[in-house]
N, C-alpha and C positions, 0 to 999 in steps of 0.2 A: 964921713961917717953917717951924716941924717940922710943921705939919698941913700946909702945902702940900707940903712934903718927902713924907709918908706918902699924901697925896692923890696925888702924884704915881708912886710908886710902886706902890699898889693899881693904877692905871691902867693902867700898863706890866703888870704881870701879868694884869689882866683882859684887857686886848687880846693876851697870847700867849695863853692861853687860850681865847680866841674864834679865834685863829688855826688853832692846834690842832684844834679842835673840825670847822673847817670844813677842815683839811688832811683829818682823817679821814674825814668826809663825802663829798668828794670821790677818795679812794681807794676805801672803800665803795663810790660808784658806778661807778668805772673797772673794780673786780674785777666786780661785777653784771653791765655790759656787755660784758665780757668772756668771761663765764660764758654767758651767754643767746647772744653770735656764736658758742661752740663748739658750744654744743647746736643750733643753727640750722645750723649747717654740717654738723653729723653727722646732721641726719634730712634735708638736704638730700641728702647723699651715697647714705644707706639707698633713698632715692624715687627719686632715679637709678638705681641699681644695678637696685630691682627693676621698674623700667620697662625696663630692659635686657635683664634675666634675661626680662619678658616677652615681649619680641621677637624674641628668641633666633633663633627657630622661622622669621621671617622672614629676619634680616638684623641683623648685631653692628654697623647702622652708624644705630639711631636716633638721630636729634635732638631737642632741649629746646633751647626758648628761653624767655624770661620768668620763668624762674623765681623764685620768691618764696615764703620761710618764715615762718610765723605765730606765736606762741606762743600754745597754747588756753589758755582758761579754768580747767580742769582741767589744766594741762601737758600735757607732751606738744607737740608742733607740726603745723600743715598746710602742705604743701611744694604751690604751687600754683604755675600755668603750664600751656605747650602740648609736645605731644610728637608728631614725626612718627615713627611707628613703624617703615617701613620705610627712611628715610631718601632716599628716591626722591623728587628734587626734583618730578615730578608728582602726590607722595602729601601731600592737606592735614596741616597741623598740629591734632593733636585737644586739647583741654582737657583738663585731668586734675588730682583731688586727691588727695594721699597726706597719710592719718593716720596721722603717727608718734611714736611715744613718746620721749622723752625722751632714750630710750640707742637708738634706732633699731632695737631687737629686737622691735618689734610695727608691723608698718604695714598697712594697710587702704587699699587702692586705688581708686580710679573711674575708669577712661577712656571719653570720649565715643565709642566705638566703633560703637553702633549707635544706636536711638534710643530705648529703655528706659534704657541705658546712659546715654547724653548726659543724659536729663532728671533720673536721679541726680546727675551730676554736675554739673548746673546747682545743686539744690539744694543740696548737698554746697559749692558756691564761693559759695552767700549766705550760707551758715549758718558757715564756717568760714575764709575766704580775707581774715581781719584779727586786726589781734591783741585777742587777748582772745575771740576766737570760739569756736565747738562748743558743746557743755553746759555750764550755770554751776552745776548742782550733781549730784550722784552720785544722784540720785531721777529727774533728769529723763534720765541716759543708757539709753536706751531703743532699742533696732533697729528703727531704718524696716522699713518692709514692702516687701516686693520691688515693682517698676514694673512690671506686665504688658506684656509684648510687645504683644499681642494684646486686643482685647476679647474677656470670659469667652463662650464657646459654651455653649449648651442639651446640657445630657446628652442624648444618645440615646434616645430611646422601647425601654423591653426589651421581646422576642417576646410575643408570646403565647403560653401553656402549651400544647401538645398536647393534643388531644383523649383521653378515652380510650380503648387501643386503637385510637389511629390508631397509622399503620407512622409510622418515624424516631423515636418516642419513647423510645428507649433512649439512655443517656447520649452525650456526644459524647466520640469520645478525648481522651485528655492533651494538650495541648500544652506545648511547652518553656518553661520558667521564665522570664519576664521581669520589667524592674523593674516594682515595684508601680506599676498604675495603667497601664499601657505597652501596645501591642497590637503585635504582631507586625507587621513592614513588609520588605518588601525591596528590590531596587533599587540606584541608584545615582543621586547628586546631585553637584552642585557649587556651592561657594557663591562669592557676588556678587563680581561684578568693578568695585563700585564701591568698597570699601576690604575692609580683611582684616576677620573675623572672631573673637568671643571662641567658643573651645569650652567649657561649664561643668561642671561637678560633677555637677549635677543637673537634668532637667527646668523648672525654674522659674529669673524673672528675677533672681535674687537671689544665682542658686547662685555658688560661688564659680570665678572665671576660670582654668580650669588652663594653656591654649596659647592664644595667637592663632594662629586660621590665616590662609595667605598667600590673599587673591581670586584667587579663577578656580581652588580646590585642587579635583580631585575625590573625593570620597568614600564609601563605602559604607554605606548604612543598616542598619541593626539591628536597629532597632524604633521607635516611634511612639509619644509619648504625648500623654494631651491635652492642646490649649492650640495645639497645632501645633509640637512639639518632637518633636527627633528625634536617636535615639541613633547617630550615625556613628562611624565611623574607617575603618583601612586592613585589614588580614586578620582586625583583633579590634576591638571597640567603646573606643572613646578619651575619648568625652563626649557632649556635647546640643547642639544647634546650633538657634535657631526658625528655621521653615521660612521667613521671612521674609527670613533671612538666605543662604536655598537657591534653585539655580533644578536643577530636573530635565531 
């Protein structure tokens, strides 16, 4: 009768015990998921805002639908979905991924805006648009290389030297400073009336997006560089635009 007594006993305690174990368990995971919806919300918000901030320039009334946050590999989250930038029911919805960190103080944008652009941001939605995606270790975070607008052109053939003591062989004057690699252009353009464009940093597909411009904006050239880029703005140079994205 006392070993069933103490048998019965032990019993009763091992099953609170197990109870326990799994009460905590199950708090554990409720705080987890809990943790992970605020960080998902807050680089949700960060992707918004600065899809907002970039549209600025058009119209304070884009739209986002689909949206969806990822937790990467690495932390940090991808906030993926479509964005009509100018919020103009005749303007499509483009794809778009934001890489954002954790506390939403670092994000890294894609919009399918042109078509350099869009094929970033295709690859940018296999690689990142689940959980558990992007880089799975710190050796393999490496920067894509930019998507050429353009296929690369053939340099130029340089003159030929001057004969000696032929006339025009004295140097040619100075010409005013541009950016490296750049040739002087002038003129005026306007870009495509089929959606807005990015204006960038720098000549190349890669540079970083400073404004969209509104389609059909006209602009002022600057200068020209190669690849078919070109340095616009309004009374002063503002960015790069490929000439792709220009009609003269």
């Amino acid at each position: 009768m006392r070993l069933r007594l103490v048998a019965s006993l032990l019993l009763t305690l091992l099953t609170a015990a197990c109870d326990d174990a799994e009460t905590k368990r199950r708090r554990l995971q409720a705080e987890q998921a809990a943790r992970v919806a605020a960080e998902a919300g807050t680089a949700s918000r960060a992707a918004e805002e600065r899809l907002r901030a970039t549209a600025r320039n058009i119209t304070p009334a884009a739209r986002l639908r689909g949206v969806t946050a990822h937790r990467q590999a690495l932390g940090g989250y991808a906030v993926c979905g479509q964005v009509n930038l100018t919020g103009a029911m005749e303007d499509p919805y483009l794809p778009f991924v934001s890489v954002v960190s954790a506390n939403g103080e670092r994000i890294e944008q894609f919009v399918a805006t042109g078509s350099a652009e869009a094929t970033r941001t295709y690859v940018e939605t296999n690689t990142r648009c689940f959980d558990g995606g992007g880089p799975t270790s710190a050796r393999s975070v490496l920067p894509l290389p930019p998507v050429p607008d353009t296929a690369a052109t053939a340099p130029a053939a340089a003159p030929p030297p001057p004969a000696p003591g032929a006339a025009g062989s004295a140097p040619p004057p100075a010409q005013p400073a541009s950016p490296a690699g750049s040739m002087p252009a002038q003129g005026s353009v306007t870009t495509t009336a089929a959606h807005p464009v990015n204006l960038r940093s720098n000549p190349a597909g890669g540079g970083a997006v400073l404004r969209v411009v509104p389609r059909g904006t006209r602009l002022r050239v600057f200068a020209e560089a190669p690849g078919g880029w070109y340095q616009v703005g309004e009374t002063e140079p503002m960015g790069w635009i490929h000439g792709s994205m220009l009609e003269r």
